[in-house]
C-alpha positions as CSV (number, residue, x, y, z in Angstrom):
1,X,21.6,11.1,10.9
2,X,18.7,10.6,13.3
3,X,18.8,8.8,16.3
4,X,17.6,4.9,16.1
5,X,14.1,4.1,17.2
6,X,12.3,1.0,17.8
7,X,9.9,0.5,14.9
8,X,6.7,0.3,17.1
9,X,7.7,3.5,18.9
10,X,8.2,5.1,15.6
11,X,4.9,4.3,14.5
12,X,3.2,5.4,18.2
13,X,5.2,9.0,17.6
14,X,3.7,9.3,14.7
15,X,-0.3,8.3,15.7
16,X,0.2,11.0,18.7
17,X,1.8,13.7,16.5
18,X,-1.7,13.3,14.5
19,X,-1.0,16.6,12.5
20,X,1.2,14.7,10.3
21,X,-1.9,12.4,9.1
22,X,-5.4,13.6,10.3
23,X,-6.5,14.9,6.9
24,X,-10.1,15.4,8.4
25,X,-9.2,16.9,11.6
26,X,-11.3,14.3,13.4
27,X,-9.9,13.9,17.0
28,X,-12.1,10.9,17.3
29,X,-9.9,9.0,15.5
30,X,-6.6,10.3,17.4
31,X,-7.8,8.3,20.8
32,X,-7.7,4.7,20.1
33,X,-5.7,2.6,21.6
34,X,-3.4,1.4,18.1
35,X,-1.6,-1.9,19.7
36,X,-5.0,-3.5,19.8
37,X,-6.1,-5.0,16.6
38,X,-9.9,-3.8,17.4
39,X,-9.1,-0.5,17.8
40,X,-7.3,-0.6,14.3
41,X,-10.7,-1.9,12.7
42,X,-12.8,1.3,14.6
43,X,-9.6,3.6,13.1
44,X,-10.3,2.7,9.7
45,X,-14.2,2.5,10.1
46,X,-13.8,6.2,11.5
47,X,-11.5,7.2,8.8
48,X,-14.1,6.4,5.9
49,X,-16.9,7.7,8.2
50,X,-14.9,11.4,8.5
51,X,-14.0,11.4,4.5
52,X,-17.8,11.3,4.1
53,X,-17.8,8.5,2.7
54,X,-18.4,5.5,5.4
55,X,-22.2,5.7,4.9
56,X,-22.1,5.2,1.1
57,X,-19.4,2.4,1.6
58,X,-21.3,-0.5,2.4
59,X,-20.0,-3.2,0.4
60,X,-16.9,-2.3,1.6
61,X,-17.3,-1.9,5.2
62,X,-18.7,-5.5,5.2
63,X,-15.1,-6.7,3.3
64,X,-13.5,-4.5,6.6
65,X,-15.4,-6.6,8.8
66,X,-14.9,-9.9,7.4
67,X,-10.9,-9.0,7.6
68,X,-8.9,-10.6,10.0
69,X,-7.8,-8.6,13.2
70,X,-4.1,-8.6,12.3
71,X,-4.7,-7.7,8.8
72,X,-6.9,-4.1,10.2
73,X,-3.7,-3.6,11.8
74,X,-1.3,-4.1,9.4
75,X,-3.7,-1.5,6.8
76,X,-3.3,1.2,9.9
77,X,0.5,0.1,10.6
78,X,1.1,0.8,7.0
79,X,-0.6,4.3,6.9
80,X,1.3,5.5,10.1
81,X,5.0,3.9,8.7
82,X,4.2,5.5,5.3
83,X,3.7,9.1,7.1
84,X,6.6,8.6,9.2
85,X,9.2,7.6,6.3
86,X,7.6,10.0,3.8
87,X,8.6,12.7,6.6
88,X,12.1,11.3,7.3
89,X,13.1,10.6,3.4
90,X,13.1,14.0,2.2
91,X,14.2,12.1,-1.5
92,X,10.8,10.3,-1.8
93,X,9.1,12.8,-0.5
94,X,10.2,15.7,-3.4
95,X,9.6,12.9,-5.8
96,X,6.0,11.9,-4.4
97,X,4.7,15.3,-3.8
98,X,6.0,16.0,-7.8
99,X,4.0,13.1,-9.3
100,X,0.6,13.8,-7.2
101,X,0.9,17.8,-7.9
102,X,1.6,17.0,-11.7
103,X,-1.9,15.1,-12.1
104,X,-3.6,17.5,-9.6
105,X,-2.9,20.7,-12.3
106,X,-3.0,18.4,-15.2
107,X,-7.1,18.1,-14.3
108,X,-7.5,21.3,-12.6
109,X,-8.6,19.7,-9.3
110,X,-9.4,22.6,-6.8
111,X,-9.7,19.7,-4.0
112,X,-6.7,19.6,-0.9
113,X,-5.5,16.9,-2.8
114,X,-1.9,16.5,-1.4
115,X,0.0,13.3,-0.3
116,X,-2.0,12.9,2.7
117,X,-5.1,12.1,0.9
118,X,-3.8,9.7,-1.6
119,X,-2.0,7.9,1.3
120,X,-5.3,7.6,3.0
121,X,-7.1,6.1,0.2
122,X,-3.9,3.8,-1.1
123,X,-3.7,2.0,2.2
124,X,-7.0,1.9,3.7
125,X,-8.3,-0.2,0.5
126,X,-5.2,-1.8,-0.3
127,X,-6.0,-4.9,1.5
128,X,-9.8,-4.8,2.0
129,X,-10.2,-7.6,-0.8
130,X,-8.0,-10.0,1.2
131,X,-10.9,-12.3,2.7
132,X,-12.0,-12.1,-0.9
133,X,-8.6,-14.2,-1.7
134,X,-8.3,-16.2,1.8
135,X,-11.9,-17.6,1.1
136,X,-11.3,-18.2,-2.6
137,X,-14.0,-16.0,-3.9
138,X,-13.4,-16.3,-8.0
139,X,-17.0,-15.1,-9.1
140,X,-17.2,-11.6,-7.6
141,X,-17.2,-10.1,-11.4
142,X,-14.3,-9.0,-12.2
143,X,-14.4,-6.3,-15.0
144,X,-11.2,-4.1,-16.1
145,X,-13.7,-1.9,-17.6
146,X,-14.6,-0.4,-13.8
147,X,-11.2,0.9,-13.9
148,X,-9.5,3.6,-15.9
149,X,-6.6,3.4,-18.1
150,X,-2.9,2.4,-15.9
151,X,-1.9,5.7,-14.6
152,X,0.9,5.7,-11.9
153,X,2.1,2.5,-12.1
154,X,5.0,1.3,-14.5
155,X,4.0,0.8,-18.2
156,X,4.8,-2.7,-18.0
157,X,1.5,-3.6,-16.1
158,X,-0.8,-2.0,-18.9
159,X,-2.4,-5.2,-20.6
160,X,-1.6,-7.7,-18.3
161,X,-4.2,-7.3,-15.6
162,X,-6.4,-10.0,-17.3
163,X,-4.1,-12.3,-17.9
164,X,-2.5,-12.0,-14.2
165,X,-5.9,-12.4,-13.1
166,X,-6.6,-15.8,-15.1
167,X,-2.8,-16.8,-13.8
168,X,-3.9,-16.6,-10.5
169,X,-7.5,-18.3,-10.8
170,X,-6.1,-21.1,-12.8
171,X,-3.1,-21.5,-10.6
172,X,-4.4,-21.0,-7.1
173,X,-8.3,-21.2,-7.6
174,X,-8.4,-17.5,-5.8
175,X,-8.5,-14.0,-6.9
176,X,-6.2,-11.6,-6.2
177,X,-6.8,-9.4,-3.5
178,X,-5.0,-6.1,-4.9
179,X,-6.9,-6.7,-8.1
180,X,-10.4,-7.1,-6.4
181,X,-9.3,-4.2,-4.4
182,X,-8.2,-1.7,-6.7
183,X,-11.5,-2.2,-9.3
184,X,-14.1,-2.3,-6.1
185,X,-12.0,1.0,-4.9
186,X,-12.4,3.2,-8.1
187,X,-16.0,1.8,-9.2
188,X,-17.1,3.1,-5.3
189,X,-15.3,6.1,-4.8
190,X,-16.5,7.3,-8.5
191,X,-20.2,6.2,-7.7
192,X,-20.0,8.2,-4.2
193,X,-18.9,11.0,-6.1
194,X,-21.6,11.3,-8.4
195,X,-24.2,11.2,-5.8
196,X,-22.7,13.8,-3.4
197,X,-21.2,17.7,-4.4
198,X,-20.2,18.8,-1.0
199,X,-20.7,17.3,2.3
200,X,-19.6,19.1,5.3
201,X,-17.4,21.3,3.3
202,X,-15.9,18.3,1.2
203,X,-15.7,18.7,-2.0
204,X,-16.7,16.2,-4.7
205,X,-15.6,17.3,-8.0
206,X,-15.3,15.7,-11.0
207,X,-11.5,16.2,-10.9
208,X,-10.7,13.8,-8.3
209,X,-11.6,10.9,-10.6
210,X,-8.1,11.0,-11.9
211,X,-7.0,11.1,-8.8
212,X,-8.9,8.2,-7.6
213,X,-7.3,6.4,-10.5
214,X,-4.3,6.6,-9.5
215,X,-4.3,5.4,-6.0
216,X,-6.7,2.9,-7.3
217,X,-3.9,1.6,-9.9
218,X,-1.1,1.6,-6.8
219,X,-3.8,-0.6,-4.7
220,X,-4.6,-2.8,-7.8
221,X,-0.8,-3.7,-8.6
222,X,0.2,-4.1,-5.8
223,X,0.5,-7.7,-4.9
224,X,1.4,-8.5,-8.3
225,X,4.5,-10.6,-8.1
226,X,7.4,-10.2,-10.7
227,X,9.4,-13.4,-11.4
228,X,13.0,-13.8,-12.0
229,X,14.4,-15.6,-15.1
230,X,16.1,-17.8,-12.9
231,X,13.0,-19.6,-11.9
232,X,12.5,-21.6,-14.7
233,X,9.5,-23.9,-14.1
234,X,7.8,-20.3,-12.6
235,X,9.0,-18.2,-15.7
236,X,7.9,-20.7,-18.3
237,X,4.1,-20.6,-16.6
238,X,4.3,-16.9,-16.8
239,X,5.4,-17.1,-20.4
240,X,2.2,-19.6,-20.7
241,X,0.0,-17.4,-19.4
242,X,1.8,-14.1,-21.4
243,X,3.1,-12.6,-18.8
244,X,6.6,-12.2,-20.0
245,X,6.7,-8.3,-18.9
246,X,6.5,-9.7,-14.9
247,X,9.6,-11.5,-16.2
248,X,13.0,-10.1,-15.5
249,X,16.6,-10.6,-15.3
250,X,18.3,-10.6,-11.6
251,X,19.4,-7.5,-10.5
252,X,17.0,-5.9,-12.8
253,X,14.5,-3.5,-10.4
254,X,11.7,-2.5,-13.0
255,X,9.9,-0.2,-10.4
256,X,11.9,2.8,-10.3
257,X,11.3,5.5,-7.4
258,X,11.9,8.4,-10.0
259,X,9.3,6.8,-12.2
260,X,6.3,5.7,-10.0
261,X,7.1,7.2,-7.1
262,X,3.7,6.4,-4.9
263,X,3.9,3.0,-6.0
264,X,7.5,2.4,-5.4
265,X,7.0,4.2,-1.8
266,X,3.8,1.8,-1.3
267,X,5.7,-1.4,-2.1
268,X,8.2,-0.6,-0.3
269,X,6.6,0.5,2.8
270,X,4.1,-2.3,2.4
271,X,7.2,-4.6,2.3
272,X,8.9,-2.9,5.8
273,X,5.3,-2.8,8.1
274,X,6.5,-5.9,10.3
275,X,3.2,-7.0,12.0
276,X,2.4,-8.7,9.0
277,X,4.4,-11.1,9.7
278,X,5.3,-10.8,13.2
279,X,1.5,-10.7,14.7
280,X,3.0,-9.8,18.4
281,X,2.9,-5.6,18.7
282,X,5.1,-6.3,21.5
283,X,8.0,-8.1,19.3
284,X,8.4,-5.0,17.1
285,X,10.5,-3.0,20.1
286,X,13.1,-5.7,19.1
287,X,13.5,-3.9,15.3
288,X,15.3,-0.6,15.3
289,X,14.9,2.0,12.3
290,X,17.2,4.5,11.3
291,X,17.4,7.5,8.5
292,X,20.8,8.3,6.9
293,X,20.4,10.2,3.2
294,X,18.7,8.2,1.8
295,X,19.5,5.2,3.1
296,X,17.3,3.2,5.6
297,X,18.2,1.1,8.2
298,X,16.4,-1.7,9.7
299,X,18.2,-3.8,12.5
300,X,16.4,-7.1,13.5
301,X,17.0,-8.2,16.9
302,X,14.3,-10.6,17.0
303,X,14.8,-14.2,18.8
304,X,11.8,-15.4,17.7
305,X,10.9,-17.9,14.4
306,X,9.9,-15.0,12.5
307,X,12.8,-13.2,12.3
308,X,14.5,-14.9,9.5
309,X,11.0,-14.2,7.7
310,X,11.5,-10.2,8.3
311,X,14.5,-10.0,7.2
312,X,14.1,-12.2,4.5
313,X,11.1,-10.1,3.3
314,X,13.6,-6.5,3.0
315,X,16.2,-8.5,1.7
316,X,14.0,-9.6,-1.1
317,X,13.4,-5.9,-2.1
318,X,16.7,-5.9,-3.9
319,X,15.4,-8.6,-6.5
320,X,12.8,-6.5,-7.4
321,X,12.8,-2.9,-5.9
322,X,15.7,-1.6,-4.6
323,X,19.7,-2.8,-3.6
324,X,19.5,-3.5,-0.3
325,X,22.5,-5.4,1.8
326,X,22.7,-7.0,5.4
327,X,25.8,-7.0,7.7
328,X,25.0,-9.4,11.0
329,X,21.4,-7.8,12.4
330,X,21.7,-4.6,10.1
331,X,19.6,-4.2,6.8
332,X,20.5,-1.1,4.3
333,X,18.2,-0.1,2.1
334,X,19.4,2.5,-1.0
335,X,16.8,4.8,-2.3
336,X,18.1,5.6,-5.5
């Protein structure tokens, strides 16, 4: 077992020790100042600009900018947390490393293509459509057809990505932002392809495109919400809308790590990354984080009105993810 470290010390460790995530080898990007939401923004902005592909990103870079401070924080806080469990959970790791290795020789991709890469491009997009949601922005075109076929994700969500995205305009008069996300992600990164071969020794071939798909499927399911057949009025609107397959029975997980295992791994670390909901950097020395085989453990110590809503947030995982329990401040959570 490894010692117990405050989660934003954890995260810090990890931004110094920048072998364990600077793909590009780009010191520029290993001297920002990552407790200031700013800096965050400029850490992402650099990111695109060292893949080579921040000057043929400009529709995106203007949904960066229009994001909320916190929320260019939370994207980076996600990357750095991912990095750091995916190093500690030797489990997830074996079963991440198998998926993205199986679809990098199933298309012969000559490319680094490695965890590290797919990481990057999962969570640096994941929430770039989110002021597309906050402002209620229903007529940016969505079309399935800029997407490939599901790939990564668990059958279940193959054929329901239409009618999740009618659900959600009817319901809420927004879009999703995973959805506007994950179609904007694939449709750029496969037109940036085409125009570029190699640029400054990176290589563009026409086997990443699966590989784009996949971390383009993780971004685009990921804020789609399962609902529990408990809920009744909720469940019967799903059943309206024919979503039954987001319907399932409680205790029933339906995203299984030795199934999808970079989209479990996402959600999951997606659902941990505290600033979220916390906004203060400061607050997060109050939540501890421990490894134990396969087992994490989270221990809130927050005073403050926002710890029920942490805790709340992990314990929820075990309706839909994975078992989790809580004994006084201490949260378990089981990767099976």
């Amino acid at each position: 077992m490894d010692a117990s470290m405050n989660i934003k010390d954890f995260i810090l460790d990890v931004y110094r020790e920048s072998g364990l995530w600077n793909y590009y080898s780009d010191n520029t990007i290993t001297k920002l100042d990552i407790c200031k939401t700013n800096d965050c923004r400029i850490f992402i902005e650099y990111f695109f600009g060292a893949s080579g592909k921040g000057d043929s990103m400009s529709s995106l870079i203007k949904d960066l900018k229009d994001l909320p401070d916190e929320r260019c924080q939370h994207i980076v806080y996600v990357f750095l947390l991912g990095v750091g469990i995916y190093h500690k959970e030797e489990k997830l790791k074996i079963q991440i490393d198998s998926q993205i290795d199986k679809y990098r020789n199933r298309y012969g991709c000559k490319s680094d293509v490695n965890f590290l890469f797919v990481w990057f491009l999962c969570c640096l997009f994941h929430d770039l459509g989110y002021d597309k949601e906050r402002s209620r922005d229903i007529n940016w075109g969505f079309n399935l057809n800029e997407i490939g076929s599901s790939v990564g994700v668990p059958i279940f969500y193959r054929g329901i990505i239409k009618k999740y995205h009618k659900y959600i305009k009817d319901r809420f008069n927004k879009t999703d932002h995973g959805i506007y996300s994950g179609i904007t992600m694939f449709k750029s990164l496969c037109e940036i392809r085409r125009d570029k071969k190699i640029q400054n020794k990176i290589m563009w071939e026409e086997e990443l495109i699966p590989i784009y798909n996949i971390s383009s499927w993780v971004v685009l399911c990921h804020n789609i919400w399962l609902q529990e057949e408990g809920n009744t009025y909720e469940t019967n609107i799903y059943k309206g809308y024919g979503l039954d397959a987001l319907v399932h029975k409680k205790g029933e997980l339906k995203i299984l790590s030795n199934r999808s295992p970079l989209f479990f791994f996402f959600c999951l670390v997606d659902t941990l990354e505290p600033i979220k909901v916390i906004k203060d950097v400061s607050l997060l020395e109050n939540i501890d984080i421990l490894f134990d085989n396969s087992i994490i453990l989270i221990t809130n110590n927050l005073s403050c009105a926002c710890k029920d809503n942490y805790s709340d947030r992990i314990l929820g995982l075990g309706n839909w993810l994975t078992p989790v329990c809580m004994t006084n401040n201490r949260i378990e959570i089981f990767i099976k």
